[in-house]
HTML snippet that shows the backbone in 3Dmol.js (N, CA, C, O; Angstrom):
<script src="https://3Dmol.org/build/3Dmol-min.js"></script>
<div id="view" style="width:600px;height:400px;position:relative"></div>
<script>
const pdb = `
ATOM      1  N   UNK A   1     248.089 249.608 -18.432  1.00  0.00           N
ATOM      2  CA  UNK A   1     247.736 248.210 -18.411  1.00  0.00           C
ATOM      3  C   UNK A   1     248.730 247.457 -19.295  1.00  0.00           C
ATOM      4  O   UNK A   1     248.964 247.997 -20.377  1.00  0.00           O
ATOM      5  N   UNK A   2     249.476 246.091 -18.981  1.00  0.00           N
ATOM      6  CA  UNK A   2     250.197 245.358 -19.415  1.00  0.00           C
ATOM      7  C   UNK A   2     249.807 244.451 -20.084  1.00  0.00           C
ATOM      8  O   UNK A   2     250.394 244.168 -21.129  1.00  0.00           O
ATOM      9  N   UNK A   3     248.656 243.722 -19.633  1.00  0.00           N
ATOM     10  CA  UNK A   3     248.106 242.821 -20.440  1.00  0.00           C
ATOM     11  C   UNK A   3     246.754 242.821 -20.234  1.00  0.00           C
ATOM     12  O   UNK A   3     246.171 243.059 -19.177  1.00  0.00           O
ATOM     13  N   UNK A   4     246.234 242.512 -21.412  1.00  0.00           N
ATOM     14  CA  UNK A   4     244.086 242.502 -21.577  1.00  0.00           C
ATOM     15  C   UNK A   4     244.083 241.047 -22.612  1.00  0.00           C
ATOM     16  O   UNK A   4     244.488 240.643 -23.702  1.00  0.00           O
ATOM     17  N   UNK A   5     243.186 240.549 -21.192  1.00  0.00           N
ATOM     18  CA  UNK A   5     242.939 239.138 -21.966  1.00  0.00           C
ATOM     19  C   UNK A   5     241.286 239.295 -22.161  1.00  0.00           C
ATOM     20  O   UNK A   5     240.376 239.646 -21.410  1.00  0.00           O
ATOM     21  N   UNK A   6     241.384 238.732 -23.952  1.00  0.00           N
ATOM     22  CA  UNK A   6     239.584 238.645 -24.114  1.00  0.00           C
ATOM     23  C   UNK A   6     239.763 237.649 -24.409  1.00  0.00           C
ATOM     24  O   UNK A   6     240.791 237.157 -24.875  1.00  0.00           O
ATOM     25  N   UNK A   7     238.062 236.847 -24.018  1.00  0.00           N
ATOM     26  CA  UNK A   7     237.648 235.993 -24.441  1.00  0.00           C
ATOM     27  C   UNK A   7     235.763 235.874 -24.777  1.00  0.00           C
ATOM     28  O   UNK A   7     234.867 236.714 -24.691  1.00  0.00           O
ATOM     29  N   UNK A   8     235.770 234.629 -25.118  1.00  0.00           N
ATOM     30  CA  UNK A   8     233.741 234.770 -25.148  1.00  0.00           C
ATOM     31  C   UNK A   8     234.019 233.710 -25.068  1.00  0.00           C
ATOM     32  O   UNK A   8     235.116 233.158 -25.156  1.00  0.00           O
ATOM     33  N   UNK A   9     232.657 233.188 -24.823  1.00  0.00           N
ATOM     34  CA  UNK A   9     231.559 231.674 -25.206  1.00  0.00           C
ATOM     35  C   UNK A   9     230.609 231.900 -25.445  1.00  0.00           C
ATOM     36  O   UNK A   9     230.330 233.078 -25.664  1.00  0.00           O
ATOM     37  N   UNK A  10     229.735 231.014 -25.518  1.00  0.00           N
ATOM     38  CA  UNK A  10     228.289 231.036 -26.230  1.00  0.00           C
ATOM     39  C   UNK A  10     227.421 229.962 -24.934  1.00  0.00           C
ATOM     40  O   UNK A  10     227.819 228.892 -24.473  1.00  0.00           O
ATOM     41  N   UNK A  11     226.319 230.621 -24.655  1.00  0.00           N
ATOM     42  CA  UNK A  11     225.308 229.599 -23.515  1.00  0.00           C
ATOM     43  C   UNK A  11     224.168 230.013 -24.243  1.00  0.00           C
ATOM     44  O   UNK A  11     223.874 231.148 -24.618  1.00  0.00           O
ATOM     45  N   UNK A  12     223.447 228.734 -24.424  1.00  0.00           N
ATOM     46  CA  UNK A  12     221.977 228.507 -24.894  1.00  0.00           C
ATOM     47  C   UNK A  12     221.256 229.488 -23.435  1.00  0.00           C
ATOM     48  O   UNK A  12     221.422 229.171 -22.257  1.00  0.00           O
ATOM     49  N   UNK A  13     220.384 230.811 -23.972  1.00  0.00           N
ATOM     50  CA  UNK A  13     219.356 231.283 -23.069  1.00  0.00           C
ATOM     51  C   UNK A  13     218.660 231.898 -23.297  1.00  0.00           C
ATOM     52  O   UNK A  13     218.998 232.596 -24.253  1.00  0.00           O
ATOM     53  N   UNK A  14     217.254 232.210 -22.760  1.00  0.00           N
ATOM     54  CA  UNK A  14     215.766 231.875 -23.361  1.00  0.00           C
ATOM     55  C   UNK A  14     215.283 233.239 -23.722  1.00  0.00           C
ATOM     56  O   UNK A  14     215.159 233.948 -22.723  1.00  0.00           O
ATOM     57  N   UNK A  15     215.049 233.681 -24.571  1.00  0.00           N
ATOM     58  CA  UNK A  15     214.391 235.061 -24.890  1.00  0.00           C
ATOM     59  C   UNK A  15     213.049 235.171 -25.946  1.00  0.00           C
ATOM     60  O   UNK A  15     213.074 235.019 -27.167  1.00  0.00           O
ATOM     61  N   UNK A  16     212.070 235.432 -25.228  1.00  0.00           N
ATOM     62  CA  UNK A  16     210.779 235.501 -25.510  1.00  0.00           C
ATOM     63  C   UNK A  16     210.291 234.052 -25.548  1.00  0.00           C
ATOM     64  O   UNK A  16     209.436 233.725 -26.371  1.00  0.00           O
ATOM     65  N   UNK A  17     210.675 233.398 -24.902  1.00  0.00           N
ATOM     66  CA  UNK A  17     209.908 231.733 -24.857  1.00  0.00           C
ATOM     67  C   UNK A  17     211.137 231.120 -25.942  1.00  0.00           C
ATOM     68  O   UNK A  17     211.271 229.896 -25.928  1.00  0.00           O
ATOM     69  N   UNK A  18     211.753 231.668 -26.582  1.00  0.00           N
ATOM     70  CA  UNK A  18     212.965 230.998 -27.599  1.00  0.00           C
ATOM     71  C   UNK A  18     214.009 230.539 -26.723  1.00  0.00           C
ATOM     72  O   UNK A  18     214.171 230.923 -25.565  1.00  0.00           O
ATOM     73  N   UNK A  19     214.956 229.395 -27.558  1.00  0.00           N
ATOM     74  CA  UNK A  19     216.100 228.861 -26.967  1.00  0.00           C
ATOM     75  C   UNK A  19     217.205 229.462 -27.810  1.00  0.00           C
ATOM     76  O   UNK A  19     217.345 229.100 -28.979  1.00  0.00           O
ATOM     77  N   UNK A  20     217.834 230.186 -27.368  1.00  0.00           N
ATOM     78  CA  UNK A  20     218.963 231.061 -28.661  1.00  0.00           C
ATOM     79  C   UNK A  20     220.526 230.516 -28.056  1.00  0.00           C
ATOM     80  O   UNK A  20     220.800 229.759 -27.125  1.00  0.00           O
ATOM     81  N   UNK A  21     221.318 231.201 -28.946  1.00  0.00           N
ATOM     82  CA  UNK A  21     222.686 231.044 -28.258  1.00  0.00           C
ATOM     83  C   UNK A  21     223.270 232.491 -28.019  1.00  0.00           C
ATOM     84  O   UNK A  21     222.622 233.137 -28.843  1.00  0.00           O
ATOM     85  N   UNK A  22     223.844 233.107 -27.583  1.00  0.00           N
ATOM     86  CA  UNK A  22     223.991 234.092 -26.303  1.00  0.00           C
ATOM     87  C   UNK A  22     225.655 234.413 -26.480  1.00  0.00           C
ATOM     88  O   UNK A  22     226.214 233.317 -26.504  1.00  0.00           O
ATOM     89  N   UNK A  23     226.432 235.268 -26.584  1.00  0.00           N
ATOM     90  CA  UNK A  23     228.192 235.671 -27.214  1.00  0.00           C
ATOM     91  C   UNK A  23     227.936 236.311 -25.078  1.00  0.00           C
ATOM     92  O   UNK A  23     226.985 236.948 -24.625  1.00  0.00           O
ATOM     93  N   UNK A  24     228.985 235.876 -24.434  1.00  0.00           N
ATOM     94  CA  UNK A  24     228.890 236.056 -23.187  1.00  0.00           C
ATOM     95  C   UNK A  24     231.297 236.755 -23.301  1.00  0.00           C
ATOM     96  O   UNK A  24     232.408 236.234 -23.399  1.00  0.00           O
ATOM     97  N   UNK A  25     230.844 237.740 -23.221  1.00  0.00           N
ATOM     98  CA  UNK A  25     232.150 238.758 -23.559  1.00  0.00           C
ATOM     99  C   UNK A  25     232.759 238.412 -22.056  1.00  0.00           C
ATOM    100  O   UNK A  25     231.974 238.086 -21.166  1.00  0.00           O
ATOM    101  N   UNK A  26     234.268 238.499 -21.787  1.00  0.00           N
ATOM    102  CA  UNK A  26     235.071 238.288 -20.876  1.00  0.00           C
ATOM    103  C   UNK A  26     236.261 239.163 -21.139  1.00  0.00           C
ATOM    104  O   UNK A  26     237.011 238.993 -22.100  1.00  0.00           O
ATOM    105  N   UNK A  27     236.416 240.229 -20.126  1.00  0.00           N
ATOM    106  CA  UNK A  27     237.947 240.861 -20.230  1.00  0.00           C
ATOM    107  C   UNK A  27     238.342 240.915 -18.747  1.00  0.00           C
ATOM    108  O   UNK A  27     237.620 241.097 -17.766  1.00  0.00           O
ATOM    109  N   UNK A  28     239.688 240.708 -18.826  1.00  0.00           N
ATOM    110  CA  UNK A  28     240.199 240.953 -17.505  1.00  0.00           C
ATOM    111  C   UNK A  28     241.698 241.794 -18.203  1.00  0.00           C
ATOM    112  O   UNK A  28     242.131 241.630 -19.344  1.00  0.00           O
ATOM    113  N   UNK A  29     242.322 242.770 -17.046  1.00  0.00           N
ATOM    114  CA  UNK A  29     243.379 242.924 -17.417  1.00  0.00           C
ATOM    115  C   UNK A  29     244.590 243.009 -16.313  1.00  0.00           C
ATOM    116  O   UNK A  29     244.407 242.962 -15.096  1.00  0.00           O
ATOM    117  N   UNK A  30     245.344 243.088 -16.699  1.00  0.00           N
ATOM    118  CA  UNK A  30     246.979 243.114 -15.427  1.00  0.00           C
ATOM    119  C   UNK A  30     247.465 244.385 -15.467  1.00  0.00           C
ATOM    120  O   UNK A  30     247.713 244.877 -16.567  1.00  0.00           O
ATOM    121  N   UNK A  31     247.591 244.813 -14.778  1.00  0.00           N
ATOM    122  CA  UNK A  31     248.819 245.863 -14.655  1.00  0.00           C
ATOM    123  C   UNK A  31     249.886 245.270 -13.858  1.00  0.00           C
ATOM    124  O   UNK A  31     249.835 244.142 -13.369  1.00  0.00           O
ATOM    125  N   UNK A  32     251.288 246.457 -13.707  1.00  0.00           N
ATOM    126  CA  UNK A  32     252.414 246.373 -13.419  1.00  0.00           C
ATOM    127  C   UNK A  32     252.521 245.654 -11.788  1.00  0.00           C
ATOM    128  O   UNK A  32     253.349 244.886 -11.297  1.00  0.00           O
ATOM    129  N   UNK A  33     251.356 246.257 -11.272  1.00  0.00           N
ATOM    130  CA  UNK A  33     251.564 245.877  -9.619  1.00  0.00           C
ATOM    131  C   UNK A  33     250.622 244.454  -9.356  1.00  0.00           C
ATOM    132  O   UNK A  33     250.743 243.746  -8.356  1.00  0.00           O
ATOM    133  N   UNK A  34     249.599 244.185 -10.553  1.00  0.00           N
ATOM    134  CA  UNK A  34     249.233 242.534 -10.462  1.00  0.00           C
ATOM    135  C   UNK A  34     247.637 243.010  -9.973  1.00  0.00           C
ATOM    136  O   UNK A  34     246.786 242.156  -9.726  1.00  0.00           O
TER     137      UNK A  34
END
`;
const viewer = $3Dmol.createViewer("view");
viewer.addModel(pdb, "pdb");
viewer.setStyle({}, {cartoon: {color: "spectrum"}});
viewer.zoomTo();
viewer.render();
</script>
């Protein structure tokens, strides 16, 4: 693998009747052939 892109955000969502904020993980990566 050539390149690994991370990222996060955060979305308000509901756990046990609560309104929380939520780490929502993102990786994608590239190799040589795309």
């Amino acid at each position: 693998m050539v390149y690994l892109f991370l990222d996060a955000c955060y979305e308000k969502v509901r756990q046990d009747g609560q309104i929380r904020d939520a780490a929502i993980l993102i990786a994608s990566g590239v190799d040589p052939v795309g």
